[in-house]
C-alpha positions as CSV (number, residue, x, y, z in Angstrom):
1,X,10.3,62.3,97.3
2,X,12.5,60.9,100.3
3,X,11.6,57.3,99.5
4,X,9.1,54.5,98.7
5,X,5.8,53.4,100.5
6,X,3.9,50.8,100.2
7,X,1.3,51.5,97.5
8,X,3.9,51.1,95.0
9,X,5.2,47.6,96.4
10,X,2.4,45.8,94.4
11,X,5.0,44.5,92.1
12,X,6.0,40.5,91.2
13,X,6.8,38.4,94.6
14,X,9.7,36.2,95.0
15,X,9.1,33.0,93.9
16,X,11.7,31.5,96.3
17,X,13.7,32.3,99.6
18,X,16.3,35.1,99.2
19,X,19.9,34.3,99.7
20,X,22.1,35.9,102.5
21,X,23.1,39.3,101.6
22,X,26.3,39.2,99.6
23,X,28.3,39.9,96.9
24,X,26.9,37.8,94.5
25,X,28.7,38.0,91.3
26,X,31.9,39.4,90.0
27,X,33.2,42.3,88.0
28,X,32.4,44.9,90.5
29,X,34.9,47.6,91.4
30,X,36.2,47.3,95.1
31,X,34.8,50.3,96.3
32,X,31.0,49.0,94.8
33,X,31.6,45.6,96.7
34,X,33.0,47.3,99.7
35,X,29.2,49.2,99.5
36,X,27.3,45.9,99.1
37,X,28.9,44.5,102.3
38,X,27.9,47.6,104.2
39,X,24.8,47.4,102.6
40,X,24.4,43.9,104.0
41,X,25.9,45.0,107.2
42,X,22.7,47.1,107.7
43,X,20.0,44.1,107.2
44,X,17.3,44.8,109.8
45,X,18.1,48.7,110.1
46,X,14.5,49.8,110.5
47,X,13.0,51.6,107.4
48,X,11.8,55.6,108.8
49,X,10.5,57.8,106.1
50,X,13.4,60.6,105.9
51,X,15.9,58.8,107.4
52,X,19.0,59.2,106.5
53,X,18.9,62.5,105.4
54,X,21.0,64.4,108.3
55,X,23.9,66.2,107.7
56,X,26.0,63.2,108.1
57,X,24.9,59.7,106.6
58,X,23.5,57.0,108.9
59,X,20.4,56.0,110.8
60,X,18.5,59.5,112.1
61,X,14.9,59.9,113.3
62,X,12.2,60.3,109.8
63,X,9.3,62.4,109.4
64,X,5.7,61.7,110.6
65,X,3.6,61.7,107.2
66,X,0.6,59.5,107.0
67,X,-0.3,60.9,103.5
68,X,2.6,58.4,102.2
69,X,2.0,55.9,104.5
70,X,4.3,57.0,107.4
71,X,1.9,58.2,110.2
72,X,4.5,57.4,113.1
73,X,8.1,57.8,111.5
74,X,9.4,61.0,113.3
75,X,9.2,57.9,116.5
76,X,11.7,55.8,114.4
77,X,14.8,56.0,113.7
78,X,16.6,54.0,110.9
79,X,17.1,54.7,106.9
80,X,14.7,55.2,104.1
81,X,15.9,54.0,100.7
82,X,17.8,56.5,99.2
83,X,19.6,57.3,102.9
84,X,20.3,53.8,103.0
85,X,22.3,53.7,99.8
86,X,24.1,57.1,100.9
87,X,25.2,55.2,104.0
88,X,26.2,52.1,102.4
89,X,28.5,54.4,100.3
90,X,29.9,56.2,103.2
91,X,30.8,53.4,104.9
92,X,32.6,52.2,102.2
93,X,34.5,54.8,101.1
94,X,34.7,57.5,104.1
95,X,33.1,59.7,101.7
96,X,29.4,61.4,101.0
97,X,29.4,60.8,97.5
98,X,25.6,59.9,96.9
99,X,23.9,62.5,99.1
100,X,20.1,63.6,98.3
101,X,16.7,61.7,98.0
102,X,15.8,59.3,94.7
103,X,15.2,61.9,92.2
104,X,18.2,63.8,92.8
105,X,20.3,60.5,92.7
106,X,19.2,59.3,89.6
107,X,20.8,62.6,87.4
108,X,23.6,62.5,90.0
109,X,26.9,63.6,87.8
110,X,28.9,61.5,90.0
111,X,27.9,58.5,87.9
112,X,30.2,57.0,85.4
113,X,27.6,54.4,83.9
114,X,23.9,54.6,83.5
115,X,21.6,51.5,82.3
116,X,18.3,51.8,81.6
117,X,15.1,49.5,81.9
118,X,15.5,48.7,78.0
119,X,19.3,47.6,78.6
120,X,18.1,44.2,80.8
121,X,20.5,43.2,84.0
122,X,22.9,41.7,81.7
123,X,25.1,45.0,82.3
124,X,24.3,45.5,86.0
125,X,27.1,44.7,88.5
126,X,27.3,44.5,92.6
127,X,27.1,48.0,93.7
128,X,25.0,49.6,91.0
129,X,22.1,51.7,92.1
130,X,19.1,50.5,90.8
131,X,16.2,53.3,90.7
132,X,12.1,52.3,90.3
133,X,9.9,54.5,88.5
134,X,7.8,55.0,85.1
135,X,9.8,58.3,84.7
136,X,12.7,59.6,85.6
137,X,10.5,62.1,87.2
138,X,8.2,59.8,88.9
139,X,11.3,58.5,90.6
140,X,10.5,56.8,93.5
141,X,12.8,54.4,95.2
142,X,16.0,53.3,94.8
143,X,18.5,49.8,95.9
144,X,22.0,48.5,95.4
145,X,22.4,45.4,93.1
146,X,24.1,42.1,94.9
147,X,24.3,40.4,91.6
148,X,22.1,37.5,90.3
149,X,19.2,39.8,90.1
150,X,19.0,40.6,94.0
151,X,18.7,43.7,95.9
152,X,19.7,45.5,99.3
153,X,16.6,47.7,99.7
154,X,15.1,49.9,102.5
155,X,11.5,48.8,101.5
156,X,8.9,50.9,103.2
157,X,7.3,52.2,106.5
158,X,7.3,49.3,109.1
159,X,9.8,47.4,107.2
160,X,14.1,46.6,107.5
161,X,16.5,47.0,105.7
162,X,15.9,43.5,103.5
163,X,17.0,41.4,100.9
164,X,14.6,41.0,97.4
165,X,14.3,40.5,93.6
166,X,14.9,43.0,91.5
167,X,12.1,42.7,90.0
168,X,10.3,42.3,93.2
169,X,8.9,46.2,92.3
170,X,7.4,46.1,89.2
171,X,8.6,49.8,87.8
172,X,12.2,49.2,87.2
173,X,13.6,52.2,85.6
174,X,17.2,52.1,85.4
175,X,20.5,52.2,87.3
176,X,23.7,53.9,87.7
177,X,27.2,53.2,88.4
178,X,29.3,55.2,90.9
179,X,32.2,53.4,90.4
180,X,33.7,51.6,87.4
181,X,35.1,47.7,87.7
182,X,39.1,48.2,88.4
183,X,38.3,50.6,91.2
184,X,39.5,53.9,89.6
185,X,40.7,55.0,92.7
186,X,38.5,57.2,95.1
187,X,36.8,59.8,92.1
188,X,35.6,58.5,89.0
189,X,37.4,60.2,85.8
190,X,35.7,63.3,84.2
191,X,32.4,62.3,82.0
192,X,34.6,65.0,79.3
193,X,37.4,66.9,79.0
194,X,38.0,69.8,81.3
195,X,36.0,69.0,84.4
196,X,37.6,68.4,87.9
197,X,36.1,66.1,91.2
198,X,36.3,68.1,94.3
199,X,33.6,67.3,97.5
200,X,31.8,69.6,99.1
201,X,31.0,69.4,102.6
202,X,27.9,71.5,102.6
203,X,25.1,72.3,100.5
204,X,26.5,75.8,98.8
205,X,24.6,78.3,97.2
206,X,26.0,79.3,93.9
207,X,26.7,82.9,92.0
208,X,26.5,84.3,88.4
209,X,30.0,85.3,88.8
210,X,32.6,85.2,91.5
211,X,31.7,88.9,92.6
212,X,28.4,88.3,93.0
213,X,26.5,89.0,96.5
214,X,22.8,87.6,94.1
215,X,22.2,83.9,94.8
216,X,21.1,81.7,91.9
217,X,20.5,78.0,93.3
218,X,22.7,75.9,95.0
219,X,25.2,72.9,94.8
220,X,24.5,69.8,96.5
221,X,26.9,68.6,99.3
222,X,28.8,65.6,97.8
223,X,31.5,64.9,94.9
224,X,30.8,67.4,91.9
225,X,32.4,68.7,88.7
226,X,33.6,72.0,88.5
227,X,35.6,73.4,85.6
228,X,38.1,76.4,86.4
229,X,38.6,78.4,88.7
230,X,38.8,82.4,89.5
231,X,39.4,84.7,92.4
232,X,36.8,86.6,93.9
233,X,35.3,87.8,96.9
234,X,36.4,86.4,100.3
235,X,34.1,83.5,101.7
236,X,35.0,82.9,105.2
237,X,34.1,81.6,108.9
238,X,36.3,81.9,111.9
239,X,39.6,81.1,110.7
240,X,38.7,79.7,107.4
241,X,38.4,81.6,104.2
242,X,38.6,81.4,100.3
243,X,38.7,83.6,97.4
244,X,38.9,81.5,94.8
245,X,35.6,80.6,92.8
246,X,34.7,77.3,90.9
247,X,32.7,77.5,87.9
248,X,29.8,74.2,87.8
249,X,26.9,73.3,87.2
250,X,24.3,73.5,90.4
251,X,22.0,70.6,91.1
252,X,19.3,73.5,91.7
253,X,19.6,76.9,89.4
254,X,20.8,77.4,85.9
255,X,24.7,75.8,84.6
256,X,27.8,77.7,84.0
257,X,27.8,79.3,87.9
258,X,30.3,79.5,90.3
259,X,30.5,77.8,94.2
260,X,33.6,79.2,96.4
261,X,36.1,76.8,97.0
262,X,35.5,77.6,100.6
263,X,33.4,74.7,100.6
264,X,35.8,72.2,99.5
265,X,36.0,69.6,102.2
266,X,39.7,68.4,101.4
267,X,42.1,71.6,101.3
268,X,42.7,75.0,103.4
269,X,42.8,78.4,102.8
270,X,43.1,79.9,99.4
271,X,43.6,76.6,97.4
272,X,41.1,75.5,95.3
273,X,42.1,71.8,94.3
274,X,39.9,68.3,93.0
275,X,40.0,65.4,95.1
276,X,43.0,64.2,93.4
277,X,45.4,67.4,94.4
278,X,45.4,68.6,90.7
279,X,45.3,72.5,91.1
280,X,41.7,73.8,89.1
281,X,43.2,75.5,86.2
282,X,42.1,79.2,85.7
283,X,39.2,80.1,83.8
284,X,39.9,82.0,80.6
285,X,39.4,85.8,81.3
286,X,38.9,85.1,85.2
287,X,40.2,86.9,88.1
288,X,43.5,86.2,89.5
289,X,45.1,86.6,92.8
290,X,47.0,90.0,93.4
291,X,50.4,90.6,92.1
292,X,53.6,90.7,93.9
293,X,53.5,94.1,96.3
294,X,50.0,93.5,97.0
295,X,48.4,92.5,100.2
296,X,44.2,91.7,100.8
297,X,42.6,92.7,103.5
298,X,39.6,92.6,104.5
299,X,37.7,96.4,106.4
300,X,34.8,96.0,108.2
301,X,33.5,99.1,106.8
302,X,33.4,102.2,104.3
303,X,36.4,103.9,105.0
304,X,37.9,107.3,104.6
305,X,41.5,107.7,102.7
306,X,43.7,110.7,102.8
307,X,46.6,111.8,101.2
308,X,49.0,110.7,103.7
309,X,48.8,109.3,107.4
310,X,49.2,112.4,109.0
311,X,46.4,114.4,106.8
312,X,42.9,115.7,108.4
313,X,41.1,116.3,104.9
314,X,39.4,112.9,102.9
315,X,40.1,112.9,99.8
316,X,38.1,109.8,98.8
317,X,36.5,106.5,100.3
318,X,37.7,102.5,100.6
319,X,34.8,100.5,100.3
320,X,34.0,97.8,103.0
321,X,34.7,94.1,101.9
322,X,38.4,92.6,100.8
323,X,41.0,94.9,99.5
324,X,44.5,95.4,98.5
325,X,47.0,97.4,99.9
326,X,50.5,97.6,99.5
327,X,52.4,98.6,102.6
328,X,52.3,100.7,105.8
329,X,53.4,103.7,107.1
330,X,52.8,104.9,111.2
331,X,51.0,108.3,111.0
332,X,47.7,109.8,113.4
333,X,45.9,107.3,115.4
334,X,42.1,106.8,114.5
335,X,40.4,104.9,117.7
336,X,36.7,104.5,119.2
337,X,36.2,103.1,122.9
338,X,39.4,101.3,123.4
339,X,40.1,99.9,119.8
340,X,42.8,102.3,118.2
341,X,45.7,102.2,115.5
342,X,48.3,104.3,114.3
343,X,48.9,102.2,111.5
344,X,48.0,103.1,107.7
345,X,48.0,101.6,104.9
346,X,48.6,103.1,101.4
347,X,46.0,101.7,98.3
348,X,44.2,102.5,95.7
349,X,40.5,103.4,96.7
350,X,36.9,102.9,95.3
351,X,36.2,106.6,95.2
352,X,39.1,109.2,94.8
353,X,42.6,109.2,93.1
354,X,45.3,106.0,93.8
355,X,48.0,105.8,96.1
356,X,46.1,107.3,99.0
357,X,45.9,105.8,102.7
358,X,43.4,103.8,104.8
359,X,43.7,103.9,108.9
360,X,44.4,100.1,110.0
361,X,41.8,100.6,112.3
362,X,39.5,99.3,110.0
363,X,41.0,96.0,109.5
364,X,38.3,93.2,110.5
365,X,40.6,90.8,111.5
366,X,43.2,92.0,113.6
367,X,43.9,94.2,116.9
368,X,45.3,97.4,118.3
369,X,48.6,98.9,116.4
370,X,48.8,95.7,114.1
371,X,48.4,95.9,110.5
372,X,48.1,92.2,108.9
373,X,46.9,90.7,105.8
374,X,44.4,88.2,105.6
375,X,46.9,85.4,105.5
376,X,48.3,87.1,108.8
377,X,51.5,88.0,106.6
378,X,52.6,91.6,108.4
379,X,52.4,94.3,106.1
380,X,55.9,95.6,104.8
381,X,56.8,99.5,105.6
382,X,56.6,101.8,102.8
C-alpha cells in the first residue's frame, strides 16, 4: 500500500492548536534533525496518492484510484506518506536511504532502533519514523516524530503535508530509527557482525550464485547489508561493468543471494566496497579474480579455437560470455563485412584441450586488429 486515506483517519483529534513544525526536543542524531527540518520545509506539499515514488525522491504526479479514496490523484502532484518521509531523508542526507511504500519501510534493515506500540513515546526521538497499523502487515501509513508527541505527516487525498498528534490516528504501531543520537556518521553500524552498508542506485534483481543467469527476487534500491563478496559473471552497460558479486538478503525472494556490485552507487569498475570504503571481504569458498598472466574478456559469441593462429582445423569451442586468456600472437585474419582481426589469443576453452587460440575478432568490446581486455589493458605477446 503506497499510503494512507481517509477511512483510517477516524482516530483521536487534537485537543489544541499544533505548534510550528520543528525540532521539538533533544537527543536526536543530526542527520534525524536535519530530516525533521526538511520535513517541516515541506508543510503544504500537496498529499497525491503515489507520490513520491519515482526513481528519484520528491514531489511526482500519483495515481488515479477512487477505491482508496484518490479518484483524481494522477492530476496532482505532491508526496504521499511514505514518499514524504523518503524525501525528507534525502534532503537531509543526499542519500535514498528509506526508499519503498509503508510496509516495506517498517522491516527496512537500514534501521538501528525499532519501538513498538507497547514501548510508549518515552523512547521516541526527532526523526524516528513512526508507522500506523494493527499489524505489521496491515501497515498503512507512516510519519516522522518532532518530539513532544507531534508528527510531520502526509495525511491523505486532498490534504498537505501537515503538522498533528501522534496519536491523532488511532492505530499506532511502532517506529524505527534510521539514525542513532551522536550521528554515527552517514551508515549506521552493522545490526551483527560481518555485514557491510553499501547503496544501491537501482532496484537489482538478485541470483542463487554469482554464475547464475536464474533470477530469484530482487534488492531494493537504497542502503543494504551485504556480507562478502565473490567474482562472477560480468554485469555491465556502456562503459560500466562488474564482476564481483555480493551475497544479501533481498527485500523480495529468499536470503543468502547474491546482487552484483554493478549496482553500487559509490565506486567504479570492478570494486565492490560499503559506503565507508572498507573493501567486502571474500566469501569463504567464493570465486576470485584471475591470477597473474590472465586477462578477461568478454566474446560476443561461441567461438572456434585451433591449435595455433595460423591452423584451418577446430579443435574445440570458446563459449560466448567473459573469459580469460593469456596473451596474443598475430596469425590468419578472421573478418565478415568490414570487421576483421589478425589477432589471436591463446586460452583454455569450454570444449577441447587447453592452451589453444581464439580469433580476436570475437572480442565484444573492441575494433579492427586490437586485442584488449576488458579493463582496456592490451594484451601482452606470447
Amino acid at each position: 500500500m503506497l499510503a494512507s486515506f481517509a477511512v483510517f483517519f477516524a482516530g483521536v483529534q487534537q485537543a489544541q492548536a499544533a505548534p510550528a513544525c520543528a525540532v521539538l526536543s533533544s537527543g536526536a542524531a543530526p542527520q534525524a534533525e536535519a530530516a525533521v527540518r526538511s520535513a517541516c520545509g515541506l508543510i503544504g506539499t500537496p498529499y497525491s496518492w503515489g507520490g513520491g515514488h519515482g526513481a528519484t525522491p520528491g514531489p511526482t504526479y500519483g495515481i488515479c484510484d477512487a477505491s482508496n479514496g484518490a479518484p483524481n490523484d494522477c492530476n496532482v502532484r505532491g508526496l504521499d506518506c511514505s514518499g514524504m518521509v523518503r524525501y525528507a531523508y534525502y534532503l537531509a542526507v543526499g542519500s535514498d536511504v528509506i526508499n519503498g511504500t509503508t510496509r516495506t519501510q517498517w522491516p527496512s534493515s537500514r534501521a538501528v532502533a525499532r519501538y513498538y506500540r507497547g514501548d510508549g513515546t518515552a523512547p521516541l526521538l526527532p526523526g524516528d519514523l513512526v508507522f500506523y497499523g494493527d499489524t505489521a502487515s496491515t501497515i498503512h501509513h507512516v510519519a516522522i516524530y518532532l518530539g513532544q508527541g507531534y508528527i510531520a505527516e502526509a495525511p491523505y487525498s486532498g490534504g498537505r503535508v501537515q503538522v498533528a498528534t501522534l496519536y491523532s490516528h488511532g492505530d499506532y504501531y511502532g517506529s524505527i530509527r534510521l539514525y542513532g543520537p551522536g550521528g554515527g556518521g552517514t551508515t549506521p553500524p552493522p545490526s551483527t557482525p560481518g555485514q557491510y552498508w553499501v547503496d544501491t542506485f537501482a532496484n537489482a534483481p538478485v541470483y542463487g550464485s554469482p554464475t547464475s543467469t536464474v533470477a530469484t527476487g530482487t534488492l531494493y534500491q537504497g542502503t543494504n547489508y551485504v556480507f562478502c563478496k565473490a567474482w562472477g559473471r560480468e554485469i555491465s552497460s556502456g562503459g560500466s561493468f562488474n564482476h564481483w558479486w555480493l551475497k544479501t538478503d533481498p527485500d523480495v525472494g529468499p536470503g543468502g543471494q547474491w546482487v552484483s556490485a554493478f549496482y553500487l552507487s559509490r565506486w567504479g569498475n570492478d570494486v565492490a566496497k560499503d559506503n565507508n570504503g572498507v573493501t567486502v571481504p571474500d566469501c569463504a569458498g567464493g570465486g576470485a579474480p584471475p591470477a597473474t598472466g590472465k586477462y578477461w574478456v568478454d566474446t560476443f559469441a561461441n567461438a572456434p579455437v585451433y591449435g595455433s593462429p595460423t591452423s584451418t582445423a577446430a579443435t574445440g569451442t570458446l563459449y560466448q560470455g567473459t573469459n580469460y586468456v593469456f596473451c596474443k600472437a598475430w596469425g590468419r585474419e578472421i573478418s565478415s563485412g568490414g570487421s576483421f582481426n589478425h589477432w589471436w589469443l591463446k586460452t583454455d576453452p569450454d570444449v577441447g584441450p587447453g592452451g589453444q587460440w581464439v580469433s580476436a575478432f570475437y572480442l565484444s568490446r573492441w575494433g579492427n586488429d586490437v586485442a584488449k581486455d576488458n579493463n582496456g589493458v592490451t594484451v601482452p605477446d606470447c
